[in-house]
N, C-alpha and C positions, 0 to 999 in steps of 0.2 A: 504494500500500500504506500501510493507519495508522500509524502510530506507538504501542506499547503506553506506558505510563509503566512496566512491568515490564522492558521492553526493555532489553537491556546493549550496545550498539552506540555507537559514538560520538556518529552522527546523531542517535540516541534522546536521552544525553547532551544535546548543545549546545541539543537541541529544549524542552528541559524545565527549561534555565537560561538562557538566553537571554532578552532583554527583547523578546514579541513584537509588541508596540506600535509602539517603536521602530526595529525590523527591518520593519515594513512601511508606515512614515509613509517612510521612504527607498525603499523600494520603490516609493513612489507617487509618489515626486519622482524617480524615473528612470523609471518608465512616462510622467510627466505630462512630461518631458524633450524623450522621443519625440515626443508629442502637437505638443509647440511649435514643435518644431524642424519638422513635417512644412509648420507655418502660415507658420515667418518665415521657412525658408531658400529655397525654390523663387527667390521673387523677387530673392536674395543672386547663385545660383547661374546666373539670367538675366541680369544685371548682369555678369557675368566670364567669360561667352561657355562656361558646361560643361551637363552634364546635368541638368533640373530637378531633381532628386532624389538629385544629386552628396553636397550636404552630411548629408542625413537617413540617406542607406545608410551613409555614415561611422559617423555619430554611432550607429547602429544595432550598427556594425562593432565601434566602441569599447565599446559597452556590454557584450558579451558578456565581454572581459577583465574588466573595470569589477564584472559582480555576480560573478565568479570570486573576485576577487581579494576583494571585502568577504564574499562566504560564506566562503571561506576563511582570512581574518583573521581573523570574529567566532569562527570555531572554538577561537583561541591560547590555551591559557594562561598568564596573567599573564608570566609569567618567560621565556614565548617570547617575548611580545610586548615585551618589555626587550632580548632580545637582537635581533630584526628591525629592533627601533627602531636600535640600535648600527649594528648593517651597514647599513642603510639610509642612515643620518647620514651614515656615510665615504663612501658610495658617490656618495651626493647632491652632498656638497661636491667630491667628484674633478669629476663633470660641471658643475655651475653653475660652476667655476674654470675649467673647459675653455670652456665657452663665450665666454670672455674673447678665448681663441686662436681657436677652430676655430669658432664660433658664426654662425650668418648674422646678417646686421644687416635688420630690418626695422623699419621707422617709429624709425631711431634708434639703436635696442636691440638688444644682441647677448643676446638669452634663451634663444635656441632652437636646439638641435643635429639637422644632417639626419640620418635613420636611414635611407637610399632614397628612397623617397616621402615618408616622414613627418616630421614636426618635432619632438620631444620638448622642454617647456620641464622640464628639471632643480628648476628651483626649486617647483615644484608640489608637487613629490614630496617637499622639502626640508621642506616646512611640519607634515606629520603627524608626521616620526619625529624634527625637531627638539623638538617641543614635548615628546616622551614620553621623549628623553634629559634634557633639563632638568626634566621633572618629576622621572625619577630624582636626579640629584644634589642636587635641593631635598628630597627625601625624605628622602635619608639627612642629609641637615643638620639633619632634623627628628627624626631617631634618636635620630644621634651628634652634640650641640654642638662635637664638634673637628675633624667633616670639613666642611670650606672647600667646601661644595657648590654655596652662594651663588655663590661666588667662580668655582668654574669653569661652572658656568651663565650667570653674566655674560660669562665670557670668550670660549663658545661664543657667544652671541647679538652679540658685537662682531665677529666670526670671521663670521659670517654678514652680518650687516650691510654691513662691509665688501666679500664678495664683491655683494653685491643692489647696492650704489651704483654698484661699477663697471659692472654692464652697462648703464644704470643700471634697475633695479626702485623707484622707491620707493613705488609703490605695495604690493608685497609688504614693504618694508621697515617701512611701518609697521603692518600686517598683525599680522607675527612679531611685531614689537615690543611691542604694544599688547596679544597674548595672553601674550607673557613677565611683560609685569607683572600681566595679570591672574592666574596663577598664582602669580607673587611674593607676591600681595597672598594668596592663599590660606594659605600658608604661617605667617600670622601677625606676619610681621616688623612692625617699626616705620612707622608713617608717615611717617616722618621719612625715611627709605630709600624710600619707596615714590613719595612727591613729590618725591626728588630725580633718583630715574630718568624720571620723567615730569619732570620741566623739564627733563631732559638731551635728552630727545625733544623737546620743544615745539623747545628749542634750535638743535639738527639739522635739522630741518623750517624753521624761518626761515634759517638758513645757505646750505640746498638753495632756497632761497628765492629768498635775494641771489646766490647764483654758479652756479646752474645754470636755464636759460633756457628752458625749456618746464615747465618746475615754476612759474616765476614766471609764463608764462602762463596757465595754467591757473588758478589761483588768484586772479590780476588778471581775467580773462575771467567766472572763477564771482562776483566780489563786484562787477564792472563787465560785465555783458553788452555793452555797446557798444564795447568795448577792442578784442576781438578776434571771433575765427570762434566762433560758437558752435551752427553750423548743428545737429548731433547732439541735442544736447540742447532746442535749442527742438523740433525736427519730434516729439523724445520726450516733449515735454510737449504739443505740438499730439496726437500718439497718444490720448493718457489723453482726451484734450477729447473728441475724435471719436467714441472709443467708448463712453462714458458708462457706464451701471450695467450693462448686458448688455452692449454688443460689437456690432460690424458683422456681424459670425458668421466662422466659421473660411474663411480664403480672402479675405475680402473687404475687408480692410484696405488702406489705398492707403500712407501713411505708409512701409512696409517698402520699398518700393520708391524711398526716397530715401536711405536711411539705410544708410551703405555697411557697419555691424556690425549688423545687426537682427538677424542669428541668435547674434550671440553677448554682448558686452556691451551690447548693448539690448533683446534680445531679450523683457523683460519691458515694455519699450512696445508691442511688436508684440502681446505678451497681454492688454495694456490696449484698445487699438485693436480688437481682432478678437475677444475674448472678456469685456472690459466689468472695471468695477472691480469688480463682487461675484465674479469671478475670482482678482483679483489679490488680494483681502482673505483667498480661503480659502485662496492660496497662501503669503501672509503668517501662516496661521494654522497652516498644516502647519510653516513653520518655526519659528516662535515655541515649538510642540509640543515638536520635535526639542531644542530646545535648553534647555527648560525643564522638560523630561523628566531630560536629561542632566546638568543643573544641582544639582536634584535629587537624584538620586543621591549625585553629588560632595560632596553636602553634610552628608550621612545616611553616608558612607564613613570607617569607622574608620581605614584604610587610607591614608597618607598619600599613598604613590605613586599608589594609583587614583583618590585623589580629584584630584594636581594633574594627572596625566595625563589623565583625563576634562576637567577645567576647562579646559588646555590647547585640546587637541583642539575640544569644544564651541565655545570664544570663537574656534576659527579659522573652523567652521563661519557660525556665526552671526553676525561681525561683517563675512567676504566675503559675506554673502548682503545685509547692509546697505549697504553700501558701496556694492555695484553696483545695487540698488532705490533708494538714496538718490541716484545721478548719476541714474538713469534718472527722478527727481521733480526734478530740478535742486535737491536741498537738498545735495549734496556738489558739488566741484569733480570734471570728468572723471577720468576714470581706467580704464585699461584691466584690469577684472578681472570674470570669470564668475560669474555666478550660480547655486551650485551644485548639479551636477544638471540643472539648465533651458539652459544656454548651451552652445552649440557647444561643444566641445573635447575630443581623448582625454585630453593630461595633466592637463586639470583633474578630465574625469569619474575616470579610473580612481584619482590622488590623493587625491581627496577620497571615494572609495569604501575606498579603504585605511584613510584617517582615521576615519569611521565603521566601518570592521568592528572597529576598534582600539577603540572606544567600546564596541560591543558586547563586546568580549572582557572588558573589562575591566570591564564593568557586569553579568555574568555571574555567579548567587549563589552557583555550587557546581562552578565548575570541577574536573575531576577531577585538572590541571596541578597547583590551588593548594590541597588538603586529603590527607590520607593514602586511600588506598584503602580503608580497611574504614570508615571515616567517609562518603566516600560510596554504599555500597552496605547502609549502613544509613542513610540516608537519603533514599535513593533513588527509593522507592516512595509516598515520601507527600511530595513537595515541596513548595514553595511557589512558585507560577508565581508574577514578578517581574509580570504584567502585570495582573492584582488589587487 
């Protein structure tokens, strides 16, 4: 059934405020998801003695919550999406602190809490509704000059921090980090403030350097390949050689079948390998989209909360999607984090599905949340589509 632009319906509503550009460039990076996952995992799933198609009916499985949950966020209005952010927050930190106690230790890492079958990593979920509480209280400090919003925004991302070292996460640690100050820096403060929370980070990062001991491998092994094992990442750069500007074609990729993550944190070598780099360049270009779209906005947004809250959100988007394309070209040191959208995983997909519908909510021109009722039912019928 159409949709009128006369329509009074909610769906009518969100359909005609909604960025629908944006809403279906994500769309196409969880169908294009599906696609990868059907290529890299079979040979994962042959390797650990299950059903070929163990890992794709998953990822299948998980998708369904995944666009629930992002149609239903992009629905929110602003001031829902502040208080989802809140409960979210506390509920996050309860579990990533639990996993400290109750957490399984896998490769090291106490990340992930069993639910039955399932694994949930807590900290996934921590990254969308941290960034949009801290956008709040940089907000109002941008209001009110006498609420200390800096001040407990700081104090929340050390609160966090702290919990990410202990399991230890640092690869999510500097994630968070590195989007906190890029909304710090949105905010307008001093540079002066700006460069000394980044060298308080460079800092930390060498500290984790000198006393924690697969941090310093990692980082000895990416600036000295011969130091150590760096099987992963050479077979992910032998990938790219292999399959050159088209691809082996879908199936036909050998590489996948040494590489013991190809459906998840490598998974973008298995698309290099089997569907060629002019693949991988218009997958780079769908993100590049997403977040230059989102930027955009943020930039153009009178609105100081939507703009550092989009800022947020956006730099978590788009700097895991670099992180994990940059180990998979061996230009970062490893690290274990998804590609999102494209890699294996429910708590990353449906996480990071949340963080965009929270994007879209907020990038919304006429919420009916955030204007008075007669405001928009007079202007209702003659909108201006956001995607124009």
């Amino acid at each position: 059934m159409l949709i009128g632009r006369t329509d009074r319906g909610h769906l009518a509503n969100w359909w005609f405020t909604v960025d629908r550009k944006l809403f279906s460039a994500v769309l196409l990076l969880m169908a294009a998801g599906v696609l990868f996952n059907m290529a890299a995992s079979p040979a994962v799933a042959a390797r650990i003695g299950v059903p070929p198609f163990h890992f794709l009916s998953r990822q299948i499985l998980f998708l369904v919550p995944a666009f629930m949950v992002f149609l239903g966020s992009s629905m929110l209005p602003a001031n829902y999406v502040r208080r989802l952010a809140f409960a979210g927050f506390a509920a996050s930190l309860v579990l990533v602190a639990m996993t400290l106690a109750f957490g399984a230790e896998i490769k090291g890492a106490t990340r992930w809490l069993s639910v039955g079958s399932l694994a949930v990593q807590p900290s996934e979920f921590l990254k969308p509704v941290f960034v949009v509480v801290c956008a709040f209280f940089m907000a109002e400090k941008m209001r009110r000059p006498d609420m200390p919003g800096i001040y407990i925004a700081a104090a929340l991302l050390c609160a966090v921090i702290a919990l990410l070292v202990l399991q230890p996460d640092f690869g999510q640690t500097i994630l968070i980090t590195a989007a906190w100050i890029t909304m710090l820096f949105m905010t307008g403060i001093s540079w002066v403030w700006i460069l000394a929370v980044a060298g308080a980070g460079v800092c930390g990062l060498f500290f984790a350097y000198l006393t924690v001991s697969h941090v310093a491998s990692r980082i000895d092994r990416f600036l000295s390949p011969d130091s150590g094992d760096t099987f992963q990442v050479d077979m992910a750069r032998d990938a790219f050689e292999r399959g050159g500007l088209l691809g082996k074609g879908p199936g036909a990729g050998s590489v996948k079948m040494s590489i013991p993550d190809a459906h998840s944190d490598f998974a973008f070598s298995v698309i290099g390998e089997e569907f060629g780099a002019v693949t991988c360049i218009l997958l780079v270009l769908i993100f590049g989209f997403i977040v230059v779209r989102g930027i955009s906005f943020a930039l153009r947004e009178d609105d100081p909360f939507r703009r550092l809250a989009v800022t947020g959100l956006i730099a978590i988007f788009g700097m895991q999607a670099v992180i994990n394309m940059g180990v998979n070209v061996a230009l970062l040191p490893a690290k274990g984090m998804t590609l999102p959208f494209i890699s294996y995983g429910g708590s990353s997909l449906i996480a990071m599905a949340l963080g965009m519908g929270l994007v879209l909510a907020l990038t919304r021109r006429r919420a009916t949340g955030d204007m008075p009722e007669h405001v928009w039912n007079q202007s209702r019928l003659a909108p201006q589509p956001i995607g124009n």
